[in-house]
Each structure stands twice: as structure tokens, then as C-alpha cells.
N, C-alpha and C positions, 0 to 999 in steps of 0.2 A: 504494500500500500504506500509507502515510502517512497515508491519511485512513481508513483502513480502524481500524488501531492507534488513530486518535483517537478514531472512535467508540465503539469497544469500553472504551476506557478511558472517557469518558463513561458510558455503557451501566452500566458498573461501578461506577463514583461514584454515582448513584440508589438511594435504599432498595430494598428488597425488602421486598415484602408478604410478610405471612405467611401459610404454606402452610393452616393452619385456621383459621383468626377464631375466638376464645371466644367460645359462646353469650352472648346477651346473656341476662341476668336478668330472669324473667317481674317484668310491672311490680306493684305491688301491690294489692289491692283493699281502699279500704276498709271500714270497719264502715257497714252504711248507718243514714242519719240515722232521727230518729221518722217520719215521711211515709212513708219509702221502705220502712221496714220494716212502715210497714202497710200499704201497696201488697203488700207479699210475700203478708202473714198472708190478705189479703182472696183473692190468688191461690189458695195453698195449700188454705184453705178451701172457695171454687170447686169447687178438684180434687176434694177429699174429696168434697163434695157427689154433684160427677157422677160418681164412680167407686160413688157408690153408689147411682146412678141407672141405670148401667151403661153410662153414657155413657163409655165408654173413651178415645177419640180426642180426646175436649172435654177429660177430664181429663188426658192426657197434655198438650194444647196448654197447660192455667190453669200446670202444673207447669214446663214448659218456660220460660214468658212470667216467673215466679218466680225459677227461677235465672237468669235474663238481668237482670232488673233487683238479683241480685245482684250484678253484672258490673258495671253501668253504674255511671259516678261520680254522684255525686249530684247536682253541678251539670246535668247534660243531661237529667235527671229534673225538675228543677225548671224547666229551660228548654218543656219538652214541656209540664208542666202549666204553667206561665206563657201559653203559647201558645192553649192548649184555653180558659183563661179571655179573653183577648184576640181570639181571632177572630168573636166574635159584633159585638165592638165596632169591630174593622180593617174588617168587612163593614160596618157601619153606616154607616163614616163615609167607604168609599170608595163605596158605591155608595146614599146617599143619596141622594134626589130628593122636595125640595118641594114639585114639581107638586102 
């Protein structure tokens, strides 16, 4: 019974979590840079275009693809376009041949 008592006093000595965790705070977004915001404006326009083409589905996708890259941090915006410009040249120079 002795070690029963000990455990339980251990047992008891250990925090106790708490029964709800507070939300954590949505994190923030922010303002996007000039590039990013004309990424938006080109989307947006897009939509306008095909909804008045009556391309419904295209415009809903230009619209969707807009607010998302309101979402994104700017940095991963700039990594993607860094990227689009670089892979002509990564192709180049891994799969050059002289022959």
C-alpha cells in the first residue's frame, strides 16, 4: 500500500493541463507587396473578362487563385517566381550535352 500512497502523491505533484487550451490567434496577413498585388489585379481582371464571356467556372477559378495569393506571404510568391525564371537555366545546365 506504500507504494501505492507514493505514486499517487507523485501522480499529484505533476501539473495538470488544462481542460480547454485558448485558441491560438489567427496569424496575420500581410499587405501584399507591388508584384503581388499585380498578380491579384491581373487575376481579378481574368475573372471579369471570362464572366463576361460567360465562362463561369474559369472565372470563378482566376477569382479563387486571387484570394489565395492574398493568403500567401510574399516571400513564397517570390520564391515560385524566382523559380519559373531559373528552371529554363537548372534545365540547361543539368542536362547539357556538347555532343
Amino acid at each position: 500500500m506504500l507504494l501505492l500512497d507514493a505514486f499517487n502523491k507523485d501522480r499529484a505533484s505533476l501539473p495538470q493541463p488544462l481542460p480547454n487550451p485558448p485558441p491560438l490567434a489567427p496569424l496575420p496577413v500581410a499587405n501584399p507587396d507591388a508584384r503581388t498585388q499585380e498578380l491579384i489585379n491581373e487575376k481579378l481582371k481574368k475573372a471579369e473578362d471570362l464572366g463576361e464571356q460567360g465562362m463561369l467556372d474559369e472565372a470563378q477559378k482566376a477569382l479563387e487563385e486571387a484570394e489565395a495569393l492574398k493568403k500567401v506571404p510574399n516571400f513564397l510568391i517570390h520564391i515560385c517566381l524566382l523559380f519559373q525564371v531559373m528552371r529554363p537555366i537548372v534545365k540547361y545546365i543539368c542536362f547539357y550535352n556538347p555532343d
